[in-house]
LOFIPA-256104 format. One record per residue (C-alpha): residue in three letters; x, y negated, z. Coordinates in Angstrom, 2 decimals. Each point is the difference from the previous one (the first is absolute). Layout:
<rs>
<r residuo="ALA" px="X" py="Y" pz="Z"/>
...
</rs>
This chain:
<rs>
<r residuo="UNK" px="39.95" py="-67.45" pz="-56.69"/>
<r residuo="UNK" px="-3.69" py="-0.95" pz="-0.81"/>
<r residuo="UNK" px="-0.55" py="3.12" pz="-1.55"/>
<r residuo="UNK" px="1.65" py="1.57" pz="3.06"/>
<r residuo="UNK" px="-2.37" py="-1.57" pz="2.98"/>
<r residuo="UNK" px="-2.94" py="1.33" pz="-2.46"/>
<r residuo="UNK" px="1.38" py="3.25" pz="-0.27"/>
<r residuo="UNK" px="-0.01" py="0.26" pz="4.30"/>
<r residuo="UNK" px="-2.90" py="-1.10" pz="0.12"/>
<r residuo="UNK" px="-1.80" py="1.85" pz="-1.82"/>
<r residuo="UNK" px="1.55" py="3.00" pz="1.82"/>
<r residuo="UNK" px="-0.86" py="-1.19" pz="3.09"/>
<r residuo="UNK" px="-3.53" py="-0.05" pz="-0.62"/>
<r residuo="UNK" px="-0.85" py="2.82" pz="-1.03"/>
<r residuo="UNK" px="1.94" py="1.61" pz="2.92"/>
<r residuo="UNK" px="-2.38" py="-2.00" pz="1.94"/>
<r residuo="UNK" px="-2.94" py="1.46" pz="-2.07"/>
<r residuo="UNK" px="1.60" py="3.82" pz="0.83"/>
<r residuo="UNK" px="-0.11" py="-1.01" pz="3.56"/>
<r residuo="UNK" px="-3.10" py="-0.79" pz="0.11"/>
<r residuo="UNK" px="-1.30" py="3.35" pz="-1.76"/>
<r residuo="UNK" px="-1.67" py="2.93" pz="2.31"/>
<r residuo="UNK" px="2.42" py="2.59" pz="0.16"/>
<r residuo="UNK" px="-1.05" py="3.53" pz="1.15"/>
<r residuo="UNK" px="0.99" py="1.68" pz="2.96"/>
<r residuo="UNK" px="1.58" py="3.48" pz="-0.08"/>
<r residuo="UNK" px="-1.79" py="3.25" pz="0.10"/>
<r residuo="UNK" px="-0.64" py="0.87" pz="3.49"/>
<r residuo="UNK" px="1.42" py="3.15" pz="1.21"/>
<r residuo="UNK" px="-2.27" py="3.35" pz="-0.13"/>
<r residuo="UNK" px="-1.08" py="0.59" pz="4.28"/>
<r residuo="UNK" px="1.46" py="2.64" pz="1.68"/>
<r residuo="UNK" px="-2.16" py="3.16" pz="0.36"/>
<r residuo="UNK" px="-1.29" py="0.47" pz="3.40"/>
<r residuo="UNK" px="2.36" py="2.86" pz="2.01"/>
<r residuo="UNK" px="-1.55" py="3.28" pz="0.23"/>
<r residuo="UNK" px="-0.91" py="0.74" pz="3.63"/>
<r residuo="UNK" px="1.34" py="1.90" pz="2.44"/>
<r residuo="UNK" px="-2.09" py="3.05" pz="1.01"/>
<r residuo="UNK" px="-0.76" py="0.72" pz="3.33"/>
<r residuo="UNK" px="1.83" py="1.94" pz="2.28"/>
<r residuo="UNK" px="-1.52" py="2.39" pz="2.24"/>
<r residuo="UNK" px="0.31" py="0.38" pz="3.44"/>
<r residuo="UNK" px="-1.35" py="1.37" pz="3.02"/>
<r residuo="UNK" px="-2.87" py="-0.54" pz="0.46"/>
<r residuo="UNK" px="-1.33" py="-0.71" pz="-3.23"/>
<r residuo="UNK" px="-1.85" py="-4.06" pz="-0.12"/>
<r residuo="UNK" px="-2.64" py="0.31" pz="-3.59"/>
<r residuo="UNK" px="-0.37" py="-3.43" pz="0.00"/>
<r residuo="UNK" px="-2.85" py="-0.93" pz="-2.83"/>
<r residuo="UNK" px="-0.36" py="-3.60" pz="-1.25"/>
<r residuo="UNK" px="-3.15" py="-2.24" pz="0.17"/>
<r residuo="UNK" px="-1.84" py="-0.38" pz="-2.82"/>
<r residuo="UNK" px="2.46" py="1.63" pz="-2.95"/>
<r residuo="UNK" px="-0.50" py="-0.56" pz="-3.72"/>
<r residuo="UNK" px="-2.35" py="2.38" pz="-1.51"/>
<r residuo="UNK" px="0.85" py="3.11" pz="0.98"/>
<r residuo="UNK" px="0.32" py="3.02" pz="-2.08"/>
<r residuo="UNK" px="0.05" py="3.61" pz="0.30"/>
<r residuo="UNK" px="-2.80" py="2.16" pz="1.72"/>
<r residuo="UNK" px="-3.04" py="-1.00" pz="0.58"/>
<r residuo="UNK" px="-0.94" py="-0.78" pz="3.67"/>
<r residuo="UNK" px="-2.35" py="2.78" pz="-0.17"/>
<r residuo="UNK" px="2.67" py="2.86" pz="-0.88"/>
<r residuo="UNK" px="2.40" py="-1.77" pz="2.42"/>
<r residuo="UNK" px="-2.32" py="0.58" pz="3.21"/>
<r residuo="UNK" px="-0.73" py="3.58" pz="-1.58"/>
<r residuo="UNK" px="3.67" py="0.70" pz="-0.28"/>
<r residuo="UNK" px="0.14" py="-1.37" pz="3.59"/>
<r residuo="UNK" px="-2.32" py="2.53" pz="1.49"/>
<r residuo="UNK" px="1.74" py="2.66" pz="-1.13"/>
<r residuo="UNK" px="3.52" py="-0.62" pz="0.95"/>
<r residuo="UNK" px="-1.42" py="-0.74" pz="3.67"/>
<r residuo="UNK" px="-2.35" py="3.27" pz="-0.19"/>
<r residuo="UNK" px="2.41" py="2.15" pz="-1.56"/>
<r residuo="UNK" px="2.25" py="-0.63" pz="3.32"/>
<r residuo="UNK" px="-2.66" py="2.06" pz="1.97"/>
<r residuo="UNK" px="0.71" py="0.89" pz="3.65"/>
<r residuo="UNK" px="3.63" py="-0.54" pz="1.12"/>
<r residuo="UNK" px="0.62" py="1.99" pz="2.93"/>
<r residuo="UNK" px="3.58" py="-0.76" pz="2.13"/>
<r residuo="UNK" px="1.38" py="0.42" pz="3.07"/>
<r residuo="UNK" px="0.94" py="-3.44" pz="2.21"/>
<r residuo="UNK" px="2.74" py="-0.84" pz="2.23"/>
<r residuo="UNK" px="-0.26" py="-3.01" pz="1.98"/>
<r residuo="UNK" px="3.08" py="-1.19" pz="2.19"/>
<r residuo="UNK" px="0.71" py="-3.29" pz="1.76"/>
<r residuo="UNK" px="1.23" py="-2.52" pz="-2.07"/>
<r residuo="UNK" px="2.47" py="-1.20" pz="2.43"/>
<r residuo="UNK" px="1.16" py="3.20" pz="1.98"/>
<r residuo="UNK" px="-0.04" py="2.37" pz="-2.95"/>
<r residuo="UNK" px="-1.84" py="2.06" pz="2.83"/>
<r residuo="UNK" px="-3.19" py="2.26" pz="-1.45"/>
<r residuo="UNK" px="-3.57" py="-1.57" pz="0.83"/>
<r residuo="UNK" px="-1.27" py="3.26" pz="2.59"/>
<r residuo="UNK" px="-2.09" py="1.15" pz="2.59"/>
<r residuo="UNK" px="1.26" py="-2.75" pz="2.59"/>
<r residuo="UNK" px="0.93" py="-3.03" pz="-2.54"/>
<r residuo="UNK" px="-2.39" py="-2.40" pz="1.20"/>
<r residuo="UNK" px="-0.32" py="-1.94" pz="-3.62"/>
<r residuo="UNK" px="-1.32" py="2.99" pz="-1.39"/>
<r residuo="UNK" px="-3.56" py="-0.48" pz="0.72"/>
<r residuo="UNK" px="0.43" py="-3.71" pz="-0.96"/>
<r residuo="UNK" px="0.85" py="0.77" pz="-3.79"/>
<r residuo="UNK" px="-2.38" py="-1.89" pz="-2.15"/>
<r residuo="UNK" px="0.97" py="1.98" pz="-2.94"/>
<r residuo="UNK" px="-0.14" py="3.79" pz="1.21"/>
<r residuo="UNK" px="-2.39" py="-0.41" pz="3.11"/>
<r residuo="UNK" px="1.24" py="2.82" pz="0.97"/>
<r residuo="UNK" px="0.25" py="0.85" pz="4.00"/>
<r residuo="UNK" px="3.29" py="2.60" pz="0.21"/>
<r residuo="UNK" px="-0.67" py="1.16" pz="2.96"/>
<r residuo="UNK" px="-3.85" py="1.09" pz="-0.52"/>
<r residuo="UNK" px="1.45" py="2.43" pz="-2.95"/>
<r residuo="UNK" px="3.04" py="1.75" pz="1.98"/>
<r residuo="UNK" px="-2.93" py="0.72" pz="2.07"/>
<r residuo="UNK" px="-2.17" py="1.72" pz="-2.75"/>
<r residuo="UNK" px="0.37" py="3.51" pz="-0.85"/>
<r residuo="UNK" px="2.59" py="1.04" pz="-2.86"/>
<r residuo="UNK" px="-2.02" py="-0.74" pz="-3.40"/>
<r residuo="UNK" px="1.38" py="-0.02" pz="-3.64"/>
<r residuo="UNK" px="-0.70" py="-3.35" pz="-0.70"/>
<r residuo="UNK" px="2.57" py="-1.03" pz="2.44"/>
<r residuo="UNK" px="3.34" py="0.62" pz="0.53"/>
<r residuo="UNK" px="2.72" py="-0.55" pz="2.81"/>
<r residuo="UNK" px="3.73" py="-0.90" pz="-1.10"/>
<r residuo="UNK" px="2.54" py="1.61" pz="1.84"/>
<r residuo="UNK" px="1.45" py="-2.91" pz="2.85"/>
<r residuo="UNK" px="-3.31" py="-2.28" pz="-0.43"/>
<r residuo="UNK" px="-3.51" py="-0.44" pz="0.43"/>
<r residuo="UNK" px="-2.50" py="1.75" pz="-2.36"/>
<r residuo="UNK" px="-0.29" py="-1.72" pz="-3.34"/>
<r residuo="UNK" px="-3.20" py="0.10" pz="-1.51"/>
<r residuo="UNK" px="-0.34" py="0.80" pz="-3.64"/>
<r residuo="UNK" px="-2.38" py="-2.51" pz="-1.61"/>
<r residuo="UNK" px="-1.71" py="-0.95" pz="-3.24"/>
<r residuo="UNK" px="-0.02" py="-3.00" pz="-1.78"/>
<r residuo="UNK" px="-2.47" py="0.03" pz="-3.37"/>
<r residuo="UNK" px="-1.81" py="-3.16" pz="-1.56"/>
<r residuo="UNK" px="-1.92" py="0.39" pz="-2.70"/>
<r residuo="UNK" px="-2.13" py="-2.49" pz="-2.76"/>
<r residuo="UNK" px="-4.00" py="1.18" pz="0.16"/>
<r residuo="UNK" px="-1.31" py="-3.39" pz="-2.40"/>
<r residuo="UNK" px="1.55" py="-1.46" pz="-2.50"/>
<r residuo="UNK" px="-1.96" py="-3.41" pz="-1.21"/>
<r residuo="UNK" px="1.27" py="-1.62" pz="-3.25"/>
<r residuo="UNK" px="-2.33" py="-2.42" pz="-0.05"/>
<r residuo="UNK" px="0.67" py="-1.54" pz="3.50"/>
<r residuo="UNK" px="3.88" py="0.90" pz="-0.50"/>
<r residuo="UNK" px="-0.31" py="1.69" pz="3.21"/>
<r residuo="UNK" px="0.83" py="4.04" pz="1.56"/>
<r residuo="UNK" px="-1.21" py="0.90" pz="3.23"/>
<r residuo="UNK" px="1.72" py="2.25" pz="1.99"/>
<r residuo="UNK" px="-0.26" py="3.14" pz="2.54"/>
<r residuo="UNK" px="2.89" py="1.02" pz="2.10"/>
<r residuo="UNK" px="-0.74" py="3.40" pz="2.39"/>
<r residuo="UNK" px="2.37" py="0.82" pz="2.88"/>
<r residuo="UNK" px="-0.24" py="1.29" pz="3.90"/>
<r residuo="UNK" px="1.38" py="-1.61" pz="3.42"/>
<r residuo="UNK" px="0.28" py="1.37" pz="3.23"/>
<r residuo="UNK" px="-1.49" py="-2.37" pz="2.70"/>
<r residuo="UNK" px="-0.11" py="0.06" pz="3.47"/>
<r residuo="UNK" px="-3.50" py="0.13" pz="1.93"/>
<r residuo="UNK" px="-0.39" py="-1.03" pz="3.06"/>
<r residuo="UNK" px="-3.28" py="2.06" pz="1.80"/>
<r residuo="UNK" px="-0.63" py="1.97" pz="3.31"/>
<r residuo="UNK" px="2.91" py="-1.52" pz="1.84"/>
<r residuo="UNK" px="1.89" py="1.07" pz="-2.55"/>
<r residuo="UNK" px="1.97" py="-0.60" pz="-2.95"/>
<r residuo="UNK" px="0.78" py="2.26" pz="-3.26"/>
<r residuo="UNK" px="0.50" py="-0.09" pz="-3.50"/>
<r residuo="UNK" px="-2.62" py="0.34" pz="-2.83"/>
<r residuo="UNK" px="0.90" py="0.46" pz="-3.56"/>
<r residuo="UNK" px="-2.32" py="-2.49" pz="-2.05"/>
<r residuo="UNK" px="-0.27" py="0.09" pz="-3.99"/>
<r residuo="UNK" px="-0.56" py="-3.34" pz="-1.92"/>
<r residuo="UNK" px="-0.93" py="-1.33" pz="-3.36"/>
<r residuo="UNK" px="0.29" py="-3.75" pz="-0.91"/>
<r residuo="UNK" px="-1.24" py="-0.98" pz="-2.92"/>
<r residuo="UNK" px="0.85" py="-4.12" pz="-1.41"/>
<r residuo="UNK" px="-0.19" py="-1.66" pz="-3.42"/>
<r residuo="UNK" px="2.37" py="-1.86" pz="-1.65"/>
<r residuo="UNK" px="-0.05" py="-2.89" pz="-2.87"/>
<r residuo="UNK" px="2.76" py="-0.16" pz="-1.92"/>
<r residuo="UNK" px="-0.17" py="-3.56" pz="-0.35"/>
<r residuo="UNK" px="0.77" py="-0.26" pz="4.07"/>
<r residuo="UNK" px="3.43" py="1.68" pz="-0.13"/>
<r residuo="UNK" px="2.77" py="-2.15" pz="0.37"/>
<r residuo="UNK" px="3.14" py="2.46" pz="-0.49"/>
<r residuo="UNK" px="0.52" py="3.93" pz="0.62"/>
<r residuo="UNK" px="3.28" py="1.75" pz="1.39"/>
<r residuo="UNK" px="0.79" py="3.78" pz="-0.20"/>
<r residuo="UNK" px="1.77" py="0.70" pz="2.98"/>
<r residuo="UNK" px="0.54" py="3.52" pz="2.11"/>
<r residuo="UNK" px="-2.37" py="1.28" pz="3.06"/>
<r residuo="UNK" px="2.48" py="0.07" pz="2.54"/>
<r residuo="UNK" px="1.10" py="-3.99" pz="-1.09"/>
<r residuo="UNK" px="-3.59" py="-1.06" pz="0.47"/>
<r residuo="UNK" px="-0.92" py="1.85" pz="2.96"/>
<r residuo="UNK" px="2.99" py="-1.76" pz="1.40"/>
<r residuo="UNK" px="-0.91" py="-3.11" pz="-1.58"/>
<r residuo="UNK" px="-3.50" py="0.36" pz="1.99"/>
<r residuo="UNK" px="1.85" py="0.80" pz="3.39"/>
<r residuo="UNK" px="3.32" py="-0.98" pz="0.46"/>
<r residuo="UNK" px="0.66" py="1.79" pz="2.96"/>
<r residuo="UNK" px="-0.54" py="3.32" pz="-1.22"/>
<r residuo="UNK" px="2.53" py="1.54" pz="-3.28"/>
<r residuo="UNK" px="-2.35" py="3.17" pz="-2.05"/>
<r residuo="UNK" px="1.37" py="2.67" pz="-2.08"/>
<r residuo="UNK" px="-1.82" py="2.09" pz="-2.20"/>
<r residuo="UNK" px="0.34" py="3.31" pz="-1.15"/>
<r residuo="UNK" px="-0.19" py="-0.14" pz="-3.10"/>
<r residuo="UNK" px="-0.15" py="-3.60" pz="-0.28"/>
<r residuo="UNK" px="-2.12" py="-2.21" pz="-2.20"/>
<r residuo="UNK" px="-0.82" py="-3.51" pz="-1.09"/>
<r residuo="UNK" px="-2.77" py="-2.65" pz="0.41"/>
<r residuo="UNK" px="-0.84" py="-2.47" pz="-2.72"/>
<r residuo="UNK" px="-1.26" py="-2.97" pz="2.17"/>
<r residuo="UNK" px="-2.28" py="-2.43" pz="-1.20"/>
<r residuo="UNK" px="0.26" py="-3.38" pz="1.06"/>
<r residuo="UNK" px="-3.32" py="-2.17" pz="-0.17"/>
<r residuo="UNK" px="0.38" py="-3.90" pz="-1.06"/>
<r residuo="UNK" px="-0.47" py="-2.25" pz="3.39"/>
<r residuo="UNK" px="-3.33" py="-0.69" pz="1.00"/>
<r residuo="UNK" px="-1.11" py="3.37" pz="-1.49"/>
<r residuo="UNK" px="-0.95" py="2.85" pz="1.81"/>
<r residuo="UNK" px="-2.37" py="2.89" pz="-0.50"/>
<r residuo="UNK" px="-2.35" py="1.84" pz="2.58"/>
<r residuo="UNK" px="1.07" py="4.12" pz="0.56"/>
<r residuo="UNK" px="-2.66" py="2.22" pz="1.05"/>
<r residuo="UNK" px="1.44" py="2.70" pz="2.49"/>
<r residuo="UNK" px="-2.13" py="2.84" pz="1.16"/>
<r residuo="UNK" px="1.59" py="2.02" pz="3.16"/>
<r residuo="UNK" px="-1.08" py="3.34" pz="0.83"/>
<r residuo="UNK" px="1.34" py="1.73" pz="2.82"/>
<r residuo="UNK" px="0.49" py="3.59" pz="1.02"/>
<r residuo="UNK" px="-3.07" py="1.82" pz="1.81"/>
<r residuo="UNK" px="-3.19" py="1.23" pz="-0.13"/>
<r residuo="UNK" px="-1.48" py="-3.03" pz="1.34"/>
<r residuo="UNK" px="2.24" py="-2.76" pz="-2.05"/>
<r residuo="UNK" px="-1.74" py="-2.79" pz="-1.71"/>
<r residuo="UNK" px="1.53" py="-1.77" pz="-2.54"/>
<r residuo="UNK" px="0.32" py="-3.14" pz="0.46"/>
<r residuo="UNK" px="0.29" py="-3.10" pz="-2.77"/>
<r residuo="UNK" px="2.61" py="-2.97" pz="0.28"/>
<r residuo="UNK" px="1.09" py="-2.41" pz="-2.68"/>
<r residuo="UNK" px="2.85" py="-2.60" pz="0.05"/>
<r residuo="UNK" px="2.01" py="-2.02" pz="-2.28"/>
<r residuo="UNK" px="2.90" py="0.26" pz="-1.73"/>
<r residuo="UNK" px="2.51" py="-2.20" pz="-2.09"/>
<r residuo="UNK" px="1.96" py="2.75" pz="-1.06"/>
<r residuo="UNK" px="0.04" py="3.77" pz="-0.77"/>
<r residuo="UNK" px="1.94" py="3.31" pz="-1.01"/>
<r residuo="UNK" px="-0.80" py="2.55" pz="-2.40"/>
<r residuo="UNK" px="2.16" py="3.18" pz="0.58"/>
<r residuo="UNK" px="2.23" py="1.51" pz="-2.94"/>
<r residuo="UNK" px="1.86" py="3.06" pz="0.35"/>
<r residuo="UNK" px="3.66" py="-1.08" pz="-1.49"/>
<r residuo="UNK" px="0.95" py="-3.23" pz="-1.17"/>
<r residuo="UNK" px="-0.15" py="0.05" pz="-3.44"/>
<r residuo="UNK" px="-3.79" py="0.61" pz="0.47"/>
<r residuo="UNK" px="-0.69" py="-2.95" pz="1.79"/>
<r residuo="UNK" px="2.42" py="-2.39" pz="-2.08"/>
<r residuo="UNK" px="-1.84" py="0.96" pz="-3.33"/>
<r residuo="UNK" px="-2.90" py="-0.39" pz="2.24"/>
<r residuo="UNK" px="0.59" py="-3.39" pz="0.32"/>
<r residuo="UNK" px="0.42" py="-1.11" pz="-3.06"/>
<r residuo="UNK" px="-3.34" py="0.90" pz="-0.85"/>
<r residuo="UNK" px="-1.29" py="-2.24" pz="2.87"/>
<r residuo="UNK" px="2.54" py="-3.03" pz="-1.51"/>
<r residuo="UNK" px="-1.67" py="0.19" pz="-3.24"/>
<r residuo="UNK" px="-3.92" py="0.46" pz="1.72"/>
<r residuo="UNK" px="0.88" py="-2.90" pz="1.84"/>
<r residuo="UNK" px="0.62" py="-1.67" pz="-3.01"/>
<r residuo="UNK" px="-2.98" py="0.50" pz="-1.71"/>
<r residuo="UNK" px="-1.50" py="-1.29" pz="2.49"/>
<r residuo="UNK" px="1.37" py="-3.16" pz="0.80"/>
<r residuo="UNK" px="1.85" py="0.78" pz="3.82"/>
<r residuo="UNK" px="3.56" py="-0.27" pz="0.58"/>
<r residuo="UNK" px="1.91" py="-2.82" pz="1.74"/>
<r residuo="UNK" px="0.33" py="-3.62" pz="-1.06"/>
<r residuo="UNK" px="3.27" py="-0.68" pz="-2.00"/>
<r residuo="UNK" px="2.36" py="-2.08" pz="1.51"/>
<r residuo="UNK" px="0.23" py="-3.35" pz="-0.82"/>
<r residuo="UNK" px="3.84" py="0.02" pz="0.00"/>
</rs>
């Protein structure tokens, strides 16, 4: 029995000493690789929304990028189309006695002073309606400026205006050119989106169609950032003076004739942007 006790204890101890031992812990398990994101889907109208401050960003340089820029927007030259404005509510066509008409911030347009001019080709009247004028919409990039990340910008176009002389009052065609720069660092996010959406956007109370259509890539500046546009008017006549405006703007749209156009368009911009440093702030959560 002595021998026994001896025995159990010395078992005892030294399963005491293996307690005490460090024992390690099991492999952890490998992490789980990060899902794959979903890409975007598109819709109408296109949000390009670039992030703040990316990683080092590769591909073109910003110098080709604002080339490639200027001629996409150039190559869309002069789009000429027929518009069709009708109330937004009543469906009914915007003519000679719609009172809105002359209130139309985007067109500008009094109805009634051109069913009053004589027949011309560069307007035409749709049968059961009020003449719809054919216009032009054309912007075009006349700087580019690496260095400052910047383009500047000329848009040309033409507005009929009423004038108010003699006891009188009748129209008078005016041409325009506004001219603005733009840093690449101020833009915030850009949308492709068609004309007749963001004419309506712009005035609610009027619905456009245009024949053939097209589509505006709108640039959207970051808030608190504007830039000054420099608009010289010249109207019609022999003794017309032109006469220079400016004003500022937080956003913009560059004219493309399809949609593809203006999409590829914009992915330039996104990766301009980029480069230099704009975009919007991620979210936090």
């Amino acid at each position: 029995m002595r021998i026994v006790a001896v025995l159990l204890t010395v078992v005892l101890a030294g399963a005491a000493v293996l307690a005490q031992q460090a024992v390690p812990p099991p492999p952890q398990p490998a992490p789980d690789k990060p899902a794959a994101a979903n890409p975007p889907t598109a819709s109408a109208p296109t949000a390009v929304q670039p992030a703040a401050n990316p990683p080092a960003a590769t591909g073109p340089t910003l110098e080709a990028t604002l080339k490639y820029i200027q001629e996409k927007v150039n190559a869309q030259g002069k789009i000429v189309y027929v518009e069709t404005v009708t109330d937004s509510v009543t469906g009914e066509s915007v003519g000679e006695n719609y009172p809105a008409a002359a209130a139309d911030p985007v067109l500008r347009v009094s109805f009634a002073a051109q069913a009053a001019r004589p027949p011309s080709p560069t307007y035409h009247g749709p049968a059961g309606g009020g003449p719809a004028p054919e216009r032009s919409a054309e912007t075009q990039v006349v700087a580019v400026d690496p260095v400052g990340g910047a383009l500047s910008f000329q848009e040309n176009g033409s507005d009929m205006v009423m004038k108010a002389g003699w006891g009188m009052v009748y129209p008078v065609m005016s041409d325009w050119t506004k001219t603005w720069p733009v840093y690449f660092k101020n833009i915030e996010r850009l949308e492709v989106i068609s004309a007749t959406d963001y004419k309506h956007r712009l005035n609610p109370a009027m619905t456009y169609q245009d024949d053939p259509p097209y589509f505006e890539l709108v640039i959207h500046l970051a808030a608190g950032k504007s830039v000054q546009r420099h608009i010289l008017t010249t109207p019609s006549g022999r003794r017309a003076r032109t006469v220079e405006t400016d004003d500022s703007i937080q956003e913009f749209a560059l004219h493309f004739r399809d949609e593809d156009a203006a999409n590829r368009a914009a992915k330039a911009f996104v990766h301009a942007i980029e480069l230099c440093g704009g975009g919007s702030a991620p979210e936090l959560f």
